[in-house]
C-alpha positions as CSV (number, residue, x, y, z in Angstrom):
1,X,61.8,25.9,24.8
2,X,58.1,25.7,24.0
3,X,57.1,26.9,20.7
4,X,55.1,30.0,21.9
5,X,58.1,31.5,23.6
6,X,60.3,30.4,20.7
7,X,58.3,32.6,18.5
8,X,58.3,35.7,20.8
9,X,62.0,35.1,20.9
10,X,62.4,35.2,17.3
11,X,60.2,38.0,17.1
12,X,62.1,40.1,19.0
13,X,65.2,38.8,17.4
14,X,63.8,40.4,14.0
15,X,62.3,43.5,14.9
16,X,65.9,44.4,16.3
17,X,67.7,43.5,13.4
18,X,65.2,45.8,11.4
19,X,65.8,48.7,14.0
20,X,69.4,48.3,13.6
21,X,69.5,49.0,10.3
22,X,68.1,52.9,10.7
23,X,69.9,53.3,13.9
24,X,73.1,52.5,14.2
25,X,74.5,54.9,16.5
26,X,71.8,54.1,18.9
27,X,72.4,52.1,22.5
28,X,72.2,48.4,22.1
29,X,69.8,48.6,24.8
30,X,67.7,50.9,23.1
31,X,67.5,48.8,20.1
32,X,65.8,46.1,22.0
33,X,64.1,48.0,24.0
34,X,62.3,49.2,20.8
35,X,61.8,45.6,19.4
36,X,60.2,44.9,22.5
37,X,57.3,47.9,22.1
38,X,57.0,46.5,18.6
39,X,56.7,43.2,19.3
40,X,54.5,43.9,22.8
41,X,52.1,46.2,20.3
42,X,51.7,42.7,17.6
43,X,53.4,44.8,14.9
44,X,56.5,44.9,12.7
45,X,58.7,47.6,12.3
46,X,58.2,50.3,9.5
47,X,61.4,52.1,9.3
48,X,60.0,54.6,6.9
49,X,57.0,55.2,9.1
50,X,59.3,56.0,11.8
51,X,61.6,58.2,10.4
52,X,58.7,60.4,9.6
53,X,57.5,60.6,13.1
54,X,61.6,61.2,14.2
55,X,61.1,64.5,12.1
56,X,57.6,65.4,13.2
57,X,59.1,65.1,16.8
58,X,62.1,67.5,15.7
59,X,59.4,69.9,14.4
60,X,57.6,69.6,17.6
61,X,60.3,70.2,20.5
62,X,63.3,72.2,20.9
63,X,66.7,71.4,21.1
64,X,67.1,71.1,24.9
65,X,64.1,69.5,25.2
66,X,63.3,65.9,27.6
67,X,62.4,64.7,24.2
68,X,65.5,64.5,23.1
69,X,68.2,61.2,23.6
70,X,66.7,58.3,24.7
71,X,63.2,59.6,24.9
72,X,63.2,60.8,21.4
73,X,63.7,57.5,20.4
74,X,61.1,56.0,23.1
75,X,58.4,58.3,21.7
76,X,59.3,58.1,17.8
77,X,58.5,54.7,18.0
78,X,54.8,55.4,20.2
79,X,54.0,57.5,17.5
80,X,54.9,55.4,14.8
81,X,52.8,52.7,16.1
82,X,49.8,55.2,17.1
83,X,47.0,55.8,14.5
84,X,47.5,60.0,14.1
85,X,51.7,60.5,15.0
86,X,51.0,64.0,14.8
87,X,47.8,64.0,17.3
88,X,49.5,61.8,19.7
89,X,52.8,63.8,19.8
90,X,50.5,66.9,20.6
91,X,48.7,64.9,23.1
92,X,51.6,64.1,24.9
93,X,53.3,67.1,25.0
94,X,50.2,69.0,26.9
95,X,50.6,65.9,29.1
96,X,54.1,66.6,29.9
97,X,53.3,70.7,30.3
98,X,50.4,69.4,33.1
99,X,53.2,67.6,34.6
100,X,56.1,69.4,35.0
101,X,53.8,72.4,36.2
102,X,56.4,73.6,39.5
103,X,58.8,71.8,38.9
104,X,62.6,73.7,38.1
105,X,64.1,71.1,36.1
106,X,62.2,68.3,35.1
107,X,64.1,65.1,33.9
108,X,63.1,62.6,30.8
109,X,60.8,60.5,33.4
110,X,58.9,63.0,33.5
111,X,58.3,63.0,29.8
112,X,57.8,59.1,30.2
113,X,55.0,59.9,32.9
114,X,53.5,61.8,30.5
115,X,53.4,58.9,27.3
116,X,52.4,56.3,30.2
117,X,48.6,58.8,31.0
118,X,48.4,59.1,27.0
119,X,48.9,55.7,26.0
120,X,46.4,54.3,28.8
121,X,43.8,56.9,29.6
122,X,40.9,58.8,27.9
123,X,41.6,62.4,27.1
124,X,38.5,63.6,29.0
125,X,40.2,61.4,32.4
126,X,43.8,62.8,32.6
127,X,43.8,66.4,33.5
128,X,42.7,63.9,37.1
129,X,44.6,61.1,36.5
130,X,47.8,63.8,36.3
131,X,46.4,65.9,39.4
132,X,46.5,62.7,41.2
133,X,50.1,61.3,40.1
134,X,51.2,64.7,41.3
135,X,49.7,64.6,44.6
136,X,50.7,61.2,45.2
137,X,54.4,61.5,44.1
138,X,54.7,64.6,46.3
139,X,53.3,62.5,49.2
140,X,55.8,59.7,48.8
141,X,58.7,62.0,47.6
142,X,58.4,64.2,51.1
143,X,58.3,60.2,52.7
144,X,61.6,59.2,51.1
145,X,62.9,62.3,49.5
146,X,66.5,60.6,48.5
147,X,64.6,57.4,47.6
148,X,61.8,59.0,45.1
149,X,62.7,59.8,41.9
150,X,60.8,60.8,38.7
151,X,61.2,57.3,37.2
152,X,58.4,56.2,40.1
153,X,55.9,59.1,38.4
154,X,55.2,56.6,35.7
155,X,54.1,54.1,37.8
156,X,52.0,56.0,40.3
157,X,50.6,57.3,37.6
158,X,49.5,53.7,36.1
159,X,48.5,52.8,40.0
160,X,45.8,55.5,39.8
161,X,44.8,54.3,35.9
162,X,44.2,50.9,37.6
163,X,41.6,52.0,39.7
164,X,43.9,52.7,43.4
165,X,42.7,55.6,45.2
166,X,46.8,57.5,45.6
167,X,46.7,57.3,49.0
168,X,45.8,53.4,49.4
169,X,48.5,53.2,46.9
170,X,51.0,55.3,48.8
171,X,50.2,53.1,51.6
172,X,50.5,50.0,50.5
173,X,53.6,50.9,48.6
174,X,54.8,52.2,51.8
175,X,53.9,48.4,53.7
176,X,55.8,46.7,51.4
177,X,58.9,48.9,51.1
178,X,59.8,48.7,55.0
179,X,59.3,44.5,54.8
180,X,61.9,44.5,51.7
181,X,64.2,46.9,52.5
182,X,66.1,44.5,55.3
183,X,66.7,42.8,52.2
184,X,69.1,45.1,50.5
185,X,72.3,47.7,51.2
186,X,71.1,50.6,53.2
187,X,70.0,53.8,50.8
188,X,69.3,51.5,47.9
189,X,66.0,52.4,45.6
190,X,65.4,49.1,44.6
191,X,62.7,48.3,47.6
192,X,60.8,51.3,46.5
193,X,60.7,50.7,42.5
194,X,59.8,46.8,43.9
195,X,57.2,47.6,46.5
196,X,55.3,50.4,43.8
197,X,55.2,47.5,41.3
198,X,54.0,44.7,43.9
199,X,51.7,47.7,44.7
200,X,49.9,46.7,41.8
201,X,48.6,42.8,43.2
202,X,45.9,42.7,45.4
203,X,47.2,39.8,47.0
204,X,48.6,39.6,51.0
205,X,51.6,41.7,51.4
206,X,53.6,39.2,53.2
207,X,52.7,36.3,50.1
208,X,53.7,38.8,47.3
209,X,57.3,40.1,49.3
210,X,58.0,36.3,50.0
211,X,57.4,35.3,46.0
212,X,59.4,38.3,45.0
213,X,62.7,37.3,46.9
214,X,61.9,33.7,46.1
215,X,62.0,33.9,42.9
216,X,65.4,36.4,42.6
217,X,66.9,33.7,45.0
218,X,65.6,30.6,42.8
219,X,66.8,32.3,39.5
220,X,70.1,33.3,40.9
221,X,70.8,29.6,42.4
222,X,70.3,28.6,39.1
223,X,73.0,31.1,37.1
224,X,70.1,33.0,35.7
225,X,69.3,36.4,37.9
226,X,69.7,40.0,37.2
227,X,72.3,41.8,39.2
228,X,70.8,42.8,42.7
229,X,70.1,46.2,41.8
230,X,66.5,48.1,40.3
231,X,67.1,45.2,37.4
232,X,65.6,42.5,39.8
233,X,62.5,44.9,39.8
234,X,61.1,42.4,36.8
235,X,60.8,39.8,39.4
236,X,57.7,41.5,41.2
237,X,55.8,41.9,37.9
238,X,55.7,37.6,38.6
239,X,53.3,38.6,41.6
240,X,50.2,37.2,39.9
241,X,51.3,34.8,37.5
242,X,49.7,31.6,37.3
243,X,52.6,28.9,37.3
244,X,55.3,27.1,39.7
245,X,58.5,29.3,40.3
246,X,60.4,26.2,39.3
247,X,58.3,26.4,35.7
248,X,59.4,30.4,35.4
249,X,63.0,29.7,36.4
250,X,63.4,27.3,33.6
251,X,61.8,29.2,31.2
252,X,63.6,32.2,32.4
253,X,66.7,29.9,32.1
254,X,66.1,28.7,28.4
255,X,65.3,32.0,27.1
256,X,68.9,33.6,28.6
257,X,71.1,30.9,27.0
258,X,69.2,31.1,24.0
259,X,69.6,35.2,23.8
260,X,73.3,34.8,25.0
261,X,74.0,33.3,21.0
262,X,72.6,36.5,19.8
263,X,73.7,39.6,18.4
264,X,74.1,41.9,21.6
265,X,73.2,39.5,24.0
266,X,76.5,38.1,24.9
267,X,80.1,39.1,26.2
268,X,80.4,41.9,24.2
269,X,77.0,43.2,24.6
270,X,74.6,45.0,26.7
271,X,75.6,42.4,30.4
272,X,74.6,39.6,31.7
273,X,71.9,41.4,33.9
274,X,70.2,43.3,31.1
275,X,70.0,40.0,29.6
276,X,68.9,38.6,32.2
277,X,66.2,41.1,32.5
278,X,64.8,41.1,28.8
279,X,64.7,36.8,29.3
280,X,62.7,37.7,32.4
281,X,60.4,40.2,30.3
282,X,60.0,37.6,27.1
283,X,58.8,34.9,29.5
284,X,56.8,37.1,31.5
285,X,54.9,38.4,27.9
286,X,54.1,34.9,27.1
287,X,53.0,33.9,30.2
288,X,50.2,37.0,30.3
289,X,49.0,35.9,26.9
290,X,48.7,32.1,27.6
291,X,46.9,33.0,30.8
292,X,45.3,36.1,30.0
293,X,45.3,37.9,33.3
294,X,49.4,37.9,34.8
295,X,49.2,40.8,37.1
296,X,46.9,42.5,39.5
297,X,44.3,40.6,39.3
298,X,42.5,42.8,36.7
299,X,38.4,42.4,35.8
300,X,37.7,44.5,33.5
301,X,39.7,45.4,29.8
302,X,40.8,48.5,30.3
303,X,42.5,48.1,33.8
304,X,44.1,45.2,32.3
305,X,45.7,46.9,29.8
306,X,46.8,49.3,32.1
307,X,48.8,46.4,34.2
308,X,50.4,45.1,31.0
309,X,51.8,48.6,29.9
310,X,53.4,48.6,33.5
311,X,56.3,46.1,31.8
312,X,57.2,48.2,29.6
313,X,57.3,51.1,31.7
314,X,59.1,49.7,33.9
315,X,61.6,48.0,31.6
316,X,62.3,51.4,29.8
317,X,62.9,53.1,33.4
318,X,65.6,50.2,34.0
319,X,67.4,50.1,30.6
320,X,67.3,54.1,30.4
321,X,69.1,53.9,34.4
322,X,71.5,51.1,32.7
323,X,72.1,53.5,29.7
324,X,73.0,56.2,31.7
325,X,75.1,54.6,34.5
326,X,77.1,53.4,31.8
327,X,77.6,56.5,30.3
328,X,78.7,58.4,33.5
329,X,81.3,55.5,34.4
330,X,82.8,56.0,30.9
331,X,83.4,59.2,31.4
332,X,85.6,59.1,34.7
C-alpha cells in the first residue's frame, strides 16, 4: 500500500479508537463514520470538546426531535469541529425549520439536508439554495414517488451549491436513472441515489453509467465490492477520478484486507460491504488530494468543496440506511 493511503488508514484507525472511548454504546458504524468527518476535516478528535457540544445540542432540541439518535451524534461532531458550536447549532436548526416547512412528518434526512446547506453555503445564499432543494425534490419526488426519499434532499441540495440550475439537474438525474436501472431488481433505489451522484460530472452520460458498472463489476471480480445495493453508490463518486480502474481496484483491494485485521472491520463487525464501502471512501479521499480535482470537474474553490462534502453525505446516508436495516431485522 503506498504510504499516503497508509497514513489515511492509520488515521482513521486512531480517530476511532479515540471516539470509542466516549461512546461506547454507539453503532460501530457510527464510530467510523465519525473518524471519517474527523479525519476528512485534517483534525483529531477532542473528546472533551465534543461532549460539550452533545449538551449544547440537548439544550437546543427536544426530546422527539430528528436531532436525536444517529443525527445527534452526526451533528455533535459538526459542531465540535466548527469555530462557534453554539452559532452553528443555531444555524442549522433555522435551516432545518426552512426545510421541513409542509411537510407532516419529517425524517433525520431532512435534518442532514439541512447541515449539508450550512456546512457549504453563505448564510446570505440559503434561504435560495433551500427554496430550490425544495422545488427540485418535489419535482423528482412526484417523478418517482416510491423511489425519492429524503436521503436524496442532501444531495440535490449540494447539486444546486455546485452551480446546476434544479431542473438541468432533475434532468440529467432523470437520463441517467432510466440507462441504469436495467441494471438492477425492479423497484430498487439504488439507480436513483447512483444517477443524482453521477449527476454531479459533467462528463457524457453514456461514459460516466459505463465507468460506474465497470468499476462494481471489476471490484467484485476481484472479491472486493459492496453488496449490490445503495452501498455500490461510492462507485459513482469514481466518475472523475484521474487513474486506471485496474489502479483503483487494487487500491480498493489493499485497503479492505488491510481494514479486515482491524477492530470492527472483520467477521464480527459492521459486514463485508460496509467495509467494503469505507475502503472505497479511504481510497477515493486520497486520490482527491493527490489529484486535486476527483469529481465534477470543479473550477473554482468553493464548488469544489461542495463536490468533496458530497462523500460524506453520501456515506452517512448509506451507513445511517445500514444502521437502521439492521435494527428493523433484529427486531422480527
Amino acid at each position: 500500500m503506498k504510504q499516503s493511503l497508509l497514513q489515511r488508514c492509520e488515521t482513521q484507525i486512531r480517530n476511532e479508537t479515540t471516539l470509542r472511548k466516549g461512546h461506547k454504546l454507539d453503532f460501530e458504524q457510527i464510530i467510523k463514520l465519525g473518524a471519517l468527518m474527523y479525519a476528512n476535516a485534517g483534525a483529531e478528535v477532542d473528546i472533551d470538546r465534543l461532549r460539550e457540544c452533545k449538551l449544547l445540542l440537548k439544550d437546543k432540541v427536544g426530546l422527539l426531535s430528528n436531532f436525536r439518535g444517529h443525527m445527534q451524534y452526526l451533528v455533535q461532531i459538526k459542531m465540535a469541529l466548527s469555530e462557534d458550536p453554539n452559532e452553528y447549532i443555531d444555524d442549522v436548526l433555522d435551516a432545518y425549520a426552512q426545510l421541513k416547512q409542509g411537510r407532516k412528518l419529517p425524517g433525520e434526512m431532512v435534518a442532514m439536508a439541512a447541515t449539508t446547506i450550512c456546512d457549504n453555503c453563505p448564510k446570505e445564499k440559503r434561504a435560495e439554495v433551500i427554496q430550490k432543494t425544495r422545488d427540485a425534490y418535489a419535482k423528482i419526488k412526484s417523478q418517482h414517488l416510491f423511489l425519492t426519499d429524503e436521503g436524496d434532499m442532501a444531495l440535490i441540495a449540494l447539486m444546486i451549491m455546485a452551480g446546476i440550475d434544479p431542473d438541468q439537474a432533475t434532468e440529467d438525474a432523470e437520463g441517467l436513472y432510466d440507462m441504469l436501472k436495467g441494471s438492477f431488481l425492479p423497484g430498487s433505489d439504488t439507480p436513483q441515489a447512483v444517477a443524482m451522484v453521477l449527476a454531479l460530472s459533467n462528463r457524457p452520460a453514456e461514459q460516466k453509467v459505463q465507468d460506474f458498472l465497470g468499476l462494481f463489476g471489476a471490484c467484485k471480480a476481484a472479491g472486493h465490492a459492496t453488496g449490490k445495493n445503495k452501498a455500490m453508490t461510492i462507485y459513482a463518486t469514481y466518475a472523475d477520478v484521474d487513474a486506471s480502474r485496474d489502479e483503483i481496484v487494487a487500491d480498493i483491494g489493499e485497503v479492505d484486507v488491510w481494514l479486515k485485521k482491524k477492530k470492527g472491520y472483520g467477521a464480527l463487525g459492521i459486514g463485508a460491504s460496509t467495509r467494503r464501502l469505507f475502503a472505497a471512501t479511504l481510497v477515493l479521499e486520497d486520490r482527491q488530494e493527490a489529484n486535486a480535482t476527483a469529481m465534477a470537474g470543479a473550477t473554482n474553490a468553493v464548488a469544489q468543496t461542495v463536490v468533496e462534502q458530497m462523500l460524506l453525505v453520501l456515506i452517512s446516508i448509506i451507513v445511517t440506511s445500514v444502521i437502521i436495516s439492521a435494527s428493523v431485522n433484529s427486531s422480527h
